[in-house]
N, CA and C atoms as a LAMMPS dump frame, in Angstrom:
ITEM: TIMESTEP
0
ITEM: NUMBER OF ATOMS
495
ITEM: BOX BOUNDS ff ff ff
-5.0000000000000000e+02 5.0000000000000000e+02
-5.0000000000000000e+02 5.0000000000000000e+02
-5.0000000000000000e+02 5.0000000000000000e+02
ITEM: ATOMS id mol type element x y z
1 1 1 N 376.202 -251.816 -276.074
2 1 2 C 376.69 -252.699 -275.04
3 1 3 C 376.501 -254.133 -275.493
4 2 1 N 377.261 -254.916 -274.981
5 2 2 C 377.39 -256.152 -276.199
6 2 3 C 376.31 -257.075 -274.529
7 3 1 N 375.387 -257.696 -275.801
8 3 2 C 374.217 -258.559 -275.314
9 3 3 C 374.173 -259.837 -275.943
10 4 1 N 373.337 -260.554 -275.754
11 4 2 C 372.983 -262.093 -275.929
12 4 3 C 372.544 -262.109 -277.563
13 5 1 N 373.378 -262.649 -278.315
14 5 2 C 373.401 -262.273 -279.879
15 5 3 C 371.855 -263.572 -280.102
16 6 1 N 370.817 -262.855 -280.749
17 6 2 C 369.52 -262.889 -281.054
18 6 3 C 368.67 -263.614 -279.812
19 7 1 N 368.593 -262.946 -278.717
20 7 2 C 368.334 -262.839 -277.885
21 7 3 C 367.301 -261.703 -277.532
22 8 1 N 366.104 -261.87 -276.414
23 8 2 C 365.539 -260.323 -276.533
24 8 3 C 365.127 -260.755 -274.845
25 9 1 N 364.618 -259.692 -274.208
26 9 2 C 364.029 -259.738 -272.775
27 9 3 C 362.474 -259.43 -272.993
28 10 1 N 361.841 -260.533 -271.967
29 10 2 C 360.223 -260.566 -272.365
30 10 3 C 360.023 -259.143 -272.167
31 11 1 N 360.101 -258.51 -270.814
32 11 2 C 360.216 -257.564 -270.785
33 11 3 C 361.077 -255.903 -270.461
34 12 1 N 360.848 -254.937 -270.726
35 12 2 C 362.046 -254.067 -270.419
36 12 3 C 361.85 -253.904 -269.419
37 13 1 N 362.909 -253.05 -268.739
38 13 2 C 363.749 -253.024 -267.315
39 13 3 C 363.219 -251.787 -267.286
40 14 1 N 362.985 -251.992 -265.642
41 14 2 C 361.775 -251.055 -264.923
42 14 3 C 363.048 -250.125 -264.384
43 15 1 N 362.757 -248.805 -264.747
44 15 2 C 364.211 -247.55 -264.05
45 15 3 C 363.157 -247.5 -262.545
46 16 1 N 364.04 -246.909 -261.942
47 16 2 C 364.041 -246.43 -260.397
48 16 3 C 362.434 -245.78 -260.64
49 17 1 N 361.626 -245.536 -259.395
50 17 2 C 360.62 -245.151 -258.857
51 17 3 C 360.129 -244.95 -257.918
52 18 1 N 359.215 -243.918 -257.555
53 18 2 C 359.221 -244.235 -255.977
54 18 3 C 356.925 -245.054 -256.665
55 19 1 N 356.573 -244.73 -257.467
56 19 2 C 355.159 -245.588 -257.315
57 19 3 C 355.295 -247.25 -257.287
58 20 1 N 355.08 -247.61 -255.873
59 20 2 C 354.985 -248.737 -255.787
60 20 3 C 353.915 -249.613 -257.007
61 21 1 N 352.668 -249.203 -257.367
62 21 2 C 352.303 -249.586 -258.247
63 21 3 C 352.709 -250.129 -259.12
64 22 1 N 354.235 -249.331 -259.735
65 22 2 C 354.564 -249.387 -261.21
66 22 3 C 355.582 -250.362 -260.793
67 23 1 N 356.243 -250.761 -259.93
68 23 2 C 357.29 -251.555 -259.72
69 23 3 C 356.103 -252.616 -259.679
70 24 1 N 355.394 -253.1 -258.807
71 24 2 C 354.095 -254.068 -258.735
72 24 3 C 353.939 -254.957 -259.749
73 25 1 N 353.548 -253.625 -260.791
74 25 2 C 353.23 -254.057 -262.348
75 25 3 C 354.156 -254.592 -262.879
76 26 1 N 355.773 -254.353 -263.076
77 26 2 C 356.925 -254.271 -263.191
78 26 3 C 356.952 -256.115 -263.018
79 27 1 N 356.777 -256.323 -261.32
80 27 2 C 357.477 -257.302 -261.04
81 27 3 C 355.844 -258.482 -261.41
82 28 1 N 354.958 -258.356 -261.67
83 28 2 C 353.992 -259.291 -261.719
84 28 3 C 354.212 -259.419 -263.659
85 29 1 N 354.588 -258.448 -264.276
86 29 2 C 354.824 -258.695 -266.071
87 29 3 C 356.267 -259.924 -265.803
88 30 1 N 356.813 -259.902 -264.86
89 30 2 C 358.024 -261.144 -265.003
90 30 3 C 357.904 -261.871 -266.035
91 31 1 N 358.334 -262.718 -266.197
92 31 2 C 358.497 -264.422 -266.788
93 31 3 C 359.484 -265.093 -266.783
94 32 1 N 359.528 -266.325 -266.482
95 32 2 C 361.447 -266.866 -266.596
96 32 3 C 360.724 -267.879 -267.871
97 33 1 N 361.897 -267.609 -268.588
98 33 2 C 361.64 -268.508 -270.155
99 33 3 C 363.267 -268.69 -270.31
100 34 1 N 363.38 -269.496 -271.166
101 34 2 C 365.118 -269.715 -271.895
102 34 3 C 366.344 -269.975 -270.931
103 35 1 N 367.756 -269.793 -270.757
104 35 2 C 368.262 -269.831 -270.179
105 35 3 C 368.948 -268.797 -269.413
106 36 1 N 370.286 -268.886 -269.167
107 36 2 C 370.387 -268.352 -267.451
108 36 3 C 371.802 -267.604 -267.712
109 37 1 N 372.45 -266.696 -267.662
110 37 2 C 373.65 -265.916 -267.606
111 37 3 C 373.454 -264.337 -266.619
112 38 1 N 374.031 -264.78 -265.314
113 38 2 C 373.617 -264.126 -264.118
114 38 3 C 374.221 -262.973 -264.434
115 39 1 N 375.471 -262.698 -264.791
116 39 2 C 376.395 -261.334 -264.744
117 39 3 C 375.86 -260.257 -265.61
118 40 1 N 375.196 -260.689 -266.81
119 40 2 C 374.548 -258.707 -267.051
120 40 3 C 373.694 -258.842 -266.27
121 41 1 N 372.892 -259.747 -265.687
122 41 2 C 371.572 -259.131 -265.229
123 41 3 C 371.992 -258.25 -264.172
124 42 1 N 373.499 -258.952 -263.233
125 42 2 C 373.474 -257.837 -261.885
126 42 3 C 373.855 -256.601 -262.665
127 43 1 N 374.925 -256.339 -264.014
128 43 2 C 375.565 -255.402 -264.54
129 43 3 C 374.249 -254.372 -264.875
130 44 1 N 373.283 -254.812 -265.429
131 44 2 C 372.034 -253.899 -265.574
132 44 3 C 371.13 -253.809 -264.357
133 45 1 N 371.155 -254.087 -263.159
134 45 2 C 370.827 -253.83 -261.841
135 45 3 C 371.755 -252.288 -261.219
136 46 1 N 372.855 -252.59 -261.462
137 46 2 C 374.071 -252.214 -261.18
138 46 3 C 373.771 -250.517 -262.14
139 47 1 N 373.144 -250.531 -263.318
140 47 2 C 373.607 -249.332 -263.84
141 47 3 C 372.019 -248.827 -263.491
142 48 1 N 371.311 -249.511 -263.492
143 48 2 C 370.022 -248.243 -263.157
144 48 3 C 370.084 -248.418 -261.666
145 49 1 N 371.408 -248.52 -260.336
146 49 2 C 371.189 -247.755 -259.057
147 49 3 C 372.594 -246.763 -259.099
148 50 1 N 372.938 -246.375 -260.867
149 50 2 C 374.464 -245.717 -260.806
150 50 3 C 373.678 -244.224 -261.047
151 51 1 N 374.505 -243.535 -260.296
152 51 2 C 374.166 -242.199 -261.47
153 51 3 C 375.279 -241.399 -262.443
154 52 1 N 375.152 -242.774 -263.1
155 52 2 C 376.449 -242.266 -263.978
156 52 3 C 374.931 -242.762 -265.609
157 53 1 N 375.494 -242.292 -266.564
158 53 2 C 374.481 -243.205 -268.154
159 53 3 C 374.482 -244.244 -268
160 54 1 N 373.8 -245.057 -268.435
161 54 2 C 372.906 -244.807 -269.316
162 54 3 C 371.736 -244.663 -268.521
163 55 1 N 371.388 -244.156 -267.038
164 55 2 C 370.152 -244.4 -266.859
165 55 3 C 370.724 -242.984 -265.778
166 56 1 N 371.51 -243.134 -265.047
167 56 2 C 371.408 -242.346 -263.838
168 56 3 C 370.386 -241.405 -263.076
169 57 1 N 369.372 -242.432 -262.967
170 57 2 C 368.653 -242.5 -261.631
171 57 3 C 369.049 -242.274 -259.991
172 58 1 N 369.746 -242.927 -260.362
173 58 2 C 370.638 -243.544 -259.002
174 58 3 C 371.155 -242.509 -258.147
175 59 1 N 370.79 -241.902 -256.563
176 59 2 C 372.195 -241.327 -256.062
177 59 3 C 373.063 -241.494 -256.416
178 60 1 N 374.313 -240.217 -255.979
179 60 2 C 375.503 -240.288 -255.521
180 60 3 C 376.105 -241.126 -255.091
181 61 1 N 377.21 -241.933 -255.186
182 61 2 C 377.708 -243.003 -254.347
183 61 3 C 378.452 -241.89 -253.447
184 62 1 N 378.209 -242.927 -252.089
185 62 2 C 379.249 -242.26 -250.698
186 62 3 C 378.253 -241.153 -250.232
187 63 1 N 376.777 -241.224 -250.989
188 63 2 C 375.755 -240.242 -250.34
189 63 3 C 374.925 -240.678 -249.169
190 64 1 N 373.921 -240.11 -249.075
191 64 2 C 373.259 -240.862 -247.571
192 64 3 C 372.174 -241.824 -247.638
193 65 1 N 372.17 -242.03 -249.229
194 65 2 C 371.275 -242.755 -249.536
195 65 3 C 371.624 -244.02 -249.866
196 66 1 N 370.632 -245.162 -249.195
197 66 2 C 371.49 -246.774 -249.137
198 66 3 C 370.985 -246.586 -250.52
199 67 1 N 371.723 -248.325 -251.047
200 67 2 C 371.024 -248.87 -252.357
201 67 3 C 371.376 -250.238 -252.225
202 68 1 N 370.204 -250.778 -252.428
203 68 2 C 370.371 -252.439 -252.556
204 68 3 C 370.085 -253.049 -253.817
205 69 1 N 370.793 -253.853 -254.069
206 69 2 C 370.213 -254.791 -255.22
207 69 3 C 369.867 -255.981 -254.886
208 70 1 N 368.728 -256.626 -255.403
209 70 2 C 368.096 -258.158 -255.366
210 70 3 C 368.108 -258.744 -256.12
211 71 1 N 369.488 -260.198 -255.683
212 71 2 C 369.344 -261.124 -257.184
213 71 3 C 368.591 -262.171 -257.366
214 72 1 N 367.587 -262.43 -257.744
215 72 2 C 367.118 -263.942 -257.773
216 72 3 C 367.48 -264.851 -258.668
217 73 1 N 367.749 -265.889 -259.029
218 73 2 C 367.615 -266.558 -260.475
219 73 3 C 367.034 -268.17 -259.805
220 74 1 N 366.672 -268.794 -261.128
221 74 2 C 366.061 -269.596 -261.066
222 74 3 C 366.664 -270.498 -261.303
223 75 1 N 367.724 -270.92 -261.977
224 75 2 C 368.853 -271.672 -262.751
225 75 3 C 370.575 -271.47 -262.247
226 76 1 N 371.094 -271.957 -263.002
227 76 2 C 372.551 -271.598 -262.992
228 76 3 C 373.336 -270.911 -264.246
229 77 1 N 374.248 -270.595 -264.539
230 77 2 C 374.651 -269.87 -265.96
231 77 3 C 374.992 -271.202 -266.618
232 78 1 N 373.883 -270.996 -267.676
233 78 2 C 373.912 -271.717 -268.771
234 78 3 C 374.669 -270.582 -270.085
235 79 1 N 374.657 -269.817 -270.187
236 79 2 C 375.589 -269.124 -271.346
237 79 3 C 376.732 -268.792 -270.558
238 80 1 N 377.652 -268.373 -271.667
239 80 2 C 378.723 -268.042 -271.576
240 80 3 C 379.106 -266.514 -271.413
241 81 1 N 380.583 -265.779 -271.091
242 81 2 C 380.886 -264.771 -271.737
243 81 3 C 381.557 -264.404 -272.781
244 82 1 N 381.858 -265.785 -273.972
245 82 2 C 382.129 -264.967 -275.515
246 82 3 C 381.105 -265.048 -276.022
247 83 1 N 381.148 -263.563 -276.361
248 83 2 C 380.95 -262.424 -277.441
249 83 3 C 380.891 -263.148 -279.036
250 84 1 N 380.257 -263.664 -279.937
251 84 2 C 379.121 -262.499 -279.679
252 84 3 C 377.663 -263.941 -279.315
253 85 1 N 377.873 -265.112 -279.116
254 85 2 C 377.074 -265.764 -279.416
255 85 3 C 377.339 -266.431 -277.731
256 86 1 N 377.633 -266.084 -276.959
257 86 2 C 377.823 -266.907 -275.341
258 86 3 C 377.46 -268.217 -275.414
259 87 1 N 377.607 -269.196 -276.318
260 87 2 C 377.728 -270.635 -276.004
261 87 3 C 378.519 -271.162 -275.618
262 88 1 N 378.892 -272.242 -275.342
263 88 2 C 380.14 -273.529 -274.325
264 88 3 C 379.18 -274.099 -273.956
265 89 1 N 380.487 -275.13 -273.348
266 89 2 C 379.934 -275.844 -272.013
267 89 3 C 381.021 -275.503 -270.662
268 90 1 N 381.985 -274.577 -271.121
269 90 2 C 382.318 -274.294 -269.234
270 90 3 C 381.661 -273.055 -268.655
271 91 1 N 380.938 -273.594 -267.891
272 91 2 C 380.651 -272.299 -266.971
273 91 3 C 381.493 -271.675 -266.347
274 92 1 N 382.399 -272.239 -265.732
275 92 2 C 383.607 -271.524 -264.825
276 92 3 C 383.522 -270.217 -265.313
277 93 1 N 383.792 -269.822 -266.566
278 93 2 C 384.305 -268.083 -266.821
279 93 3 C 383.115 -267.292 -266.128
280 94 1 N 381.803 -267.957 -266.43
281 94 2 C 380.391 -267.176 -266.453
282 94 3 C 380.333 -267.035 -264.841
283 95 1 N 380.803 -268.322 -264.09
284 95 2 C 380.712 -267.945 -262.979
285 95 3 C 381.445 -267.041 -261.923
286 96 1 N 382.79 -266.926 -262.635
287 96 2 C 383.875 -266.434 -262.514
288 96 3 C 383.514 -264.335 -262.329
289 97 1 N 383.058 -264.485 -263.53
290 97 2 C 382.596 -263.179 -263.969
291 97 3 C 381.344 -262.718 -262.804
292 98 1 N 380.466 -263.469 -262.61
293 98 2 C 379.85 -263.316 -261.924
294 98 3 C 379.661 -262.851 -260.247
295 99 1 N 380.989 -263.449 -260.223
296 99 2 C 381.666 -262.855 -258.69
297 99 3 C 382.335 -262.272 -258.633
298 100 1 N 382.409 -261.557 -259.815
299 100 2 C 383.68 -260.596 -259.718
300 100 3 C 382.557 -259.238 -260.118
301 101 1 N 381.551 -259.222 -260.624
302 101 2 C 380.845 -258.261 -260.866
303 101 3 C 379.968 -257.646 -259.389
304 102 1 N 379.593 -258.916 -258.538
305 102 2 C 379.168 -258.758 -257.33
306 102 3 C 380.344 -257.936 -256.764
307 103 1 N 381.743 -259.032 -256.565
308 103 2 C 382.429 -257.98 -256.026
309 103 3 C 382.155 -256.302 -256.227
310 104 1 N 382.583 -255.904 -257.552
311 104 2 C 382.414 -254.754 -257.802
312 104 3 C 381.094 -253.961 -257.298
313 105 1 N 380.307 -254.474 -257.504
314 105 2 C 379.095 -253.992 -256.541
315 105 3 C 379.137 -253.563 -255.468
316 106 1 N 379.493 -254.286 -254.627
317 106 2 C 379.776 -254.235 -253.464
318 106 3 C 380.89 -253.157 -252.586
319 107 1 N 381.63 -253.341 -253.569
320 107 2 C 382.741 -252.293 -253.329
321 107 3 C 382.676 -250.61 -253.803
322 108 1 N 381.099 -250.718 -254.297
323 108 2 C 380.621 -249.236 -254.6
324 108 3 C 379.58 -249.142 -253.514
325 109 1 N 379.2 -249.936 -252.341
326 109 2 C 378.887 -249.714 -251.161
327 109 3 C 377 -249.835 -251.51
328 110 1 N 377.157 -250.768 -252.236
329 110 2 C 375.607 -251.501 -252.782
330 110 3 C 374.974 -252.67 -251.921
331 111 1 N 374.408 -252.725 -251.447
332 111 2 C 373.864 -254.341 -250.889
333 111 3 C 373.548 -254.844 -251.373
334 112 1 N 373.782 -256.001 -251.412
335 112 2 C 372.976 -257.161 -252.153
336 112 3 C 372.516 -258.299 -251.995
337 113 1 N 371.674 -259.069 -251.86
338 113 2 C 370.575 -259.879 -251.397
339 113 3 C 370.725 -260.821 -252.853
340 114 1 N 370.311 -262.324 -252.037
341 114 2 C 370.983 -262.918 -253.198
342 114 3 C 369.842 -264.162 -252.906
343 115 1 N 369.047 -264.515 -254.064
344 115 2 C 367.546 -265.882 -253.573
345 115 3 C 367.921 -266.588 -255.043
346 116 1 N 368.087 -267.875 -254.361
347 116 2 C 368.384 -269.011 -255.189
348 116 3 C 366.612 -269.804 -255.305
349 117 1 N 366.084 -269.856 -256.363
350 117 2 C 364.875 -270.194 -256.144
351 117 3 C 364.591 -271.765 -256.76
352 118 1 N 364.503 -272.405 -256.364
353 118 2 C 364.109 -274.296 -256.762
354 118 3 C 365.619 -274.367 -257.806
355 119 1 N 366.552 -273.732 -256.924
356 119 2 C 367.653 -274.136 -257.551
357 119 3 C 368.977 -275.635 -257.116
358 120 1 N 369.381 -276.272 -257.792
359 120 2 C 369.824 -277.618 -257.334
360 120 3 C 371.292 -277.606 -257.412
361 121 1 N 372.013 -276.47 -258.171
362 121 2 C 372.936 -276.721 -258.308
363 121 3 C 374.109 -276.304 -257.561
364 122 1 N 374.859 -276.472 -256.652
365 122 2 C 376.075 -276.176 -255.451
366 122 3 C 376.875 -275.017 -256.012
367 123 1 N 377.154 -275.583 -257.007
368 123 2 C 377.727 -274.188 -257.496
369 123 3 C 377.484 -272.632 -257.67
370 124 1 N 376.425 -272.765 -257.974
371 124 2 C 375.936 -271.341 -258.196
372 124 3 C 375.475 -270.906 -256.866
373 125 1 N 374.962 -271.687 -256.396
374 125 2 C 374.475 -271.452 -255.376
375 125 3 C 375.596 -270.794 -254.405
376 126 1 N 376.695 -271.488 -254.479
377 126 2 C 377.961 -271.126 -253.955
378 126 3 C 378.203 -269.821 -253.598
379 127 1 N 378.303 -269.745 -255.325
380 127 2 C 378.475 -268.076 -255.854
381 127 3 C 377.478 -266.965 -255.564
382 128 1 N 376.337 -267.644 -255.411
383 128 2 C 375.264 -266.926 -254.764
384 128 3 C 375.182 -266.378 -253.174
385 129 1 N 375.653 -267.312 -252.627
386 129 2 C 375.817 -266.822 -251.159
387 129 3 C 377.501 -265.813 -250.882
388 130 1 N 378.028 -265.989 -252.129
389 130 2 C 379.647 -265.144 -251.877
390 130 3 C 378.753 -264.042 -252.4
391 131 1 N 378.151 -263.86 -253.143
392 131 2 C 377.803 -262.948 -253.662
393 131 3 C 376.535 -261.565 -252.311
394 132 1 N 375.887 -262.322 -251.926
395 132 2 C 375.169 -261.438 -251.033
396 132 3 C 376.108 -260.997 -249.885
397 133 1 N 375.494 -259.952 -249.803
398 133 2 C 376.436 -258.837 -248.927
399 133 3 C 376.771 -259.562 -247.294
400 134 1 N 376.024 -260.313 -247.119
401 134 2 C 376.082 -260.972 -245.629
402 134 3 C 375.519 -261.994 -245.856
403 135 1 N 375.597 -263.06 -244.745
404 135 2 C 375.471 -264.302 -244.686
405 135 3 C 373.804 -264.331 -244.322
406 136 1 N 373.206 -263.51 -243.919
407 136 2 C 371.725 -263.594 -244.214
408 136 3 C 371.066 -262.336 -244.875
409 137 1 N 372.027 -263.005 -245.942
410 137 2 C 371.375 -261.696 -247.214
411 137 3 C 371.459 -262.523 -248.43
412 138 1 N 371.685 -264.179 -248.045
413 138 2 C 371.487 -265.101 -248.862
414 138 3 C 370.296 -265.741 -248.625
415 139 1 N 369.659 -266.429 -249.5
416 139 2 C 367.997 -267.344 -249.696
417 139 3 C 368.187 -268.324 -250.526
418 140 1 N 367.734 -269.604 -249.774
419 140 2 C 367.543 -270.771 -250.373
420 140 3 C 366.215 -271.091 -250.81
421 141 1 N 365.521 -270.687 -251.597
422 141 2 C 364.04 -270.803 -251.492
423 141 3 C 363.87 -272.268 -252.274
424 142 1 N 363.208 -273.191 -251.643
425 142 2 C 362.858 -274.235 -252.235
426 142 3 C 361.328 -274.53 -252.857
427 143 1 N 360.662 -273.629 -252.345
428 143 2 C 359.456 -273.168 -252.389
429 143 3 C 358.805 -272.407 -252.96
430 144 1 N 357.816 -271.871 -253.071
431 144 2 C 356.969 -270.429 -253.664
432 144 3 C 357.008 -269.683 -251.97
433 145 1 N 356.377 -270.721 -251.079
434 145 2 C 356.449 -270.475 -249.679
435 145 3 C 357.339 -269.776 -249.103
436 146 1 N 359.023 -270.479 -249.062
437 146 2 C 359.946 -270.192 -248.962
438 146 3 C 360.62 -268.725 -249.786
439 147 1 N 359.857 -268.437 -251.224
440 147 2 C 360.165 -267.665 -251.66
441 147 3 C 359.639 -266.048 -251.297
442 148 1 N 358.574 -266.186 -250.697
443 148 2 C 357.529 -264.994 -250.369
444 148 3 C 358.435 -264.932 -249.278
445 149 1 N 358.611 -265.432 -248.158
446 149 2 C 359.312 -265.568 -246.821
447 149 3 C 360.725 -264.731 -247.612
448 150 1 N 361.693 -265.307 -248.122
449 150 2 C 362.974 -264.489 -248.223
450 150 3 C 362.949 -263.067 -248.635
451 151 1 N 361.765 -262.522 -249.67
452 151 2 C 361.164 -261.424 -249.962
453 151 3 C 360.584 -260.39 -248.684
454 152 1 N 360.362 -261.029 -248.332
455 152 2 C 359.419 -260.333 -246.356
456 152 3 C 361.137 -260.249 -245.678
457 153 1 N 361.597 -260.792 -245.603
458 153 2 C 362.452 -260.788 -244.516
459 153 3 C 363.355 -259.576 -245.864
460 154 1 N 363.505 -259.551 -247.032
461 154 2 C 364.485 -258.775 -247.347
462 154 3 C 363.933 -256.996 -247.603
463 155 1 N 362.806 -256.958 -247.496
464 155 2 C 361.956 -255.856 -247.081
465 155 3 C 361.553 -255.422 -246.046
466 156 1 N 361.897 -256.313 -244.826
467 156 2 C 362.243 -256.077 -243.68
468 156 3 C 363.716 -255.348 -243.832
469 157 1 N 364.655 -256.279 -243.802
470 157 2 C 366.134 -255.37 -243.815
471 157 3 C 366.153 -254.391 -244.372
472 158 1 N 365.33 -253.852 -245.561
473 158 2 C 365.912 -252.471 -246.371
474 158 3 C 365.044 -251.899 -245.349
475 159 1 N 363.919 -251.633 -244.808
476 159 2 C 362.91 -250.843 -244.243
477 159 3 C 363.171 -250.582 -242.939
478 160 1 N 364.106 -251.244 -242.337
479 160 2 C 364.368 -250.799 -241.257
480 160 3 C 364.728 -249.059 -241.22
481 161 1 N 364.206 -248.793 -239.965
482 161 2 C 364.671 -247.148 -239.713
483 161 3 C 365.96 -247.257 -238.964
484 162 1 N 366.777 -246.039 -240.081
485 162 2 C 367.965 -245.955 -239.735
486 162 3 C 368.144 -244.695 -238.859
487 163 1 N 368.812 -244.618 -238.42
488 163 2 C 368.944 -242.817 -237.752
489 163 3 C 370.662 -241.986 -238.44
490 164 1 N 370.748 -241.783 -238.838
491 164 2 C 372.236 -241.374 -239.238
492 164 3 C 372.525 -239.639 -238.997
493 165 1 N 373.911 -239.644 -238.688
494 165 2 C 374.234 -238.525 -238.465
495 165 3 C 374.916 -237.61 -239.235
């Protein structure tokens, strides 16, 4: 799958689980270092809640089981989408791509939650709020404060008890 040419991720991508622990661990190993190209990250969100390869974890789509995805970023897309080295200076395509991948998300009946964190820029931000599934399934976090808060409230929405028939 074509990636960020000499590029690496601090760390690897945590598959589905139900031990809260290991997600815990998962999300406290973080780090934000380097720059910012939003669309694989949802595209690799996107394939470990598929159950199709490379990971299929994931329910069935159209099963009874929800699935949400949570985007945060910290920045705006600073790379590009040519292959093989994603440099420029227009973002437009990156952002372009980016809402069109949400779309697709979305239209496989995914939620998605979308936290802009000490981010300044209108644009993305833009794209960030088209991008979450509803209009308060977007986060402006300006804060660490603000950021724990959009996290509570979006673990509120998935946790709600549903009753379905």
């Amino acid at each position: 799958m074509p990636a960020l040419l000499n590029y690496s991720c601090s760390t690897q991508l945590q598959r589905l689980t139900n031990s809260q622990a290991t997600v815990q661990t998962a999300i406290n190993n973080l780090t934000a270092w380097g720059e910012t190209y939003i669309a694989p990250a949802l595209l690799w969100g996107w394939r470990v809640l598929s159950p199709y390869t490379s990971y299929a974890d994931g329910a069935a789509y159209n099963s009874r089981t929800r699935k949400y995805l949570v985007l945060m970023t910290d920045g705006f897309n600073t790379h590009l989408p040519n292959y093989p080295d994603h440099e420029g200076t227009n973002t437009t395509d990156a952002n372009n791509l980016t809402a069109q991948t949400c779309s697709a998300i979305k239209a496989k009946g995914i939620t998605i939650f979308s936290v802009a964190f000490q981010v300044s820029d209108l644009t993305i931000k833009s794209v960030l709020q088209s991008c979450a599934s509803s209009s308060t399934g977007y986060f402006d976090s300006t804060s660490t404060t603000d950021l724990v808060t959009a996290f509570q409230a979006i673990g509120n929405a998935i946790t709600q008890v549903r009753i379905l028939n």
